[in-house]
N, C-alpha and C positions, 0 to 999 in steps of 0.2 A: 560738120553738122553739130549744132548747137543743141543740148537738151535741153527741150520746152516743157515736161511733164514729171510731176512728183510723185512722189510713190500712192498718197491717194488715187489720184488719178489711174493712177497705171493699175492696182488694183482692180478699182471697177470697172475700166476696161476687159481686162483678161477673164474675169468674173461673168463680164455680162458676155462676151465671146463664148466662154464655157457653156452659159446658159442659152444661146443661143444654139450653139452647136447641140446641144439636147434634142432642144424639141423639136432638131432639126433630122437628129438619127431615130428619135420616137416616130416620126413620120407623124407629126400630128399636123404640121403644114406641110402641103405640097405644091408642085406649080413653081409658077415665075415666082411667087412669095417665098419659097424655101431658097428656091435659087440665089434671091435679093438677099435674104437675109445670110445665106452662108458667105455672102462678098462682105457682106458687113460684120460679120463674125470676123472672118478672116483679115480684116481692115485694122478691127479694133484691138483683134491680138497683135496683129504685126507691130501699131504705133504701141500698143502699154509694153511688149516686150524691149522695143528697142528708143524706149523714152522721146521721140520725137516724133511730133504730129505735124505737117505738113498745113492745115488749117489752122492749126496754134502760128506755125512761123510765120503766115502772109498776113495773121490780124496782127501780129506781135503780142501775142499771150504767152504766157509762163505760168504756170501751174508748182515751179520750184519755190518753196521758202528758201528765201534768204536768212545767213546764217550769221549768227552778231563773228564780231570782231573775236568776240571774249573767244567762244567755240573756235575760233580759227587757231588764236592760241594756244587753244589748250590743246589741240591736236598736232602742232608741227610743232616737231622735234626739236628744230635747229632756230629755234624764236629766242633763246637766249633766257626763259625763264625757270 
């Protein structure tokens, strides 16, 4: 499994999950709607915790910045600089 989602991404996900889940224990919705929306709570936390969205891989979107060369550099050890 390839990670499609960058850490913006995954933020807002888990964010809007939380916020979800609120107004879902407020009981301010009820019904098939609270129902709906705890599957999509629970959806949006799953894919921002574990970086890959399943609709990101079948369009082939990516949500990671790419990182220059220089930054690869500068972080591996054994680059010889």
């Amino acid at each position: 499994m390839k990670f499609n989602m960058g850490t913006p991404d995954r933020m807002v996900r888990v964010s809007a999950a939380a916020i979800i889940c609120a107004i879902c224990l407020a009981r301010i919705i009820s019904g098939k709607a609270m129902v709906v929306l705890e599957y999509s709570a629970a959806m949006l936390a799953i894919t921002g915790l574990i970086s890959w969205c399943p609709l990101y891989a079948m369009a082939g979107i990516s949500t990671i910045r790419k990182r220059s060369h220089y930054w690869y550099l500068l972080r591996n050890k054994n680059s010889g600089l």
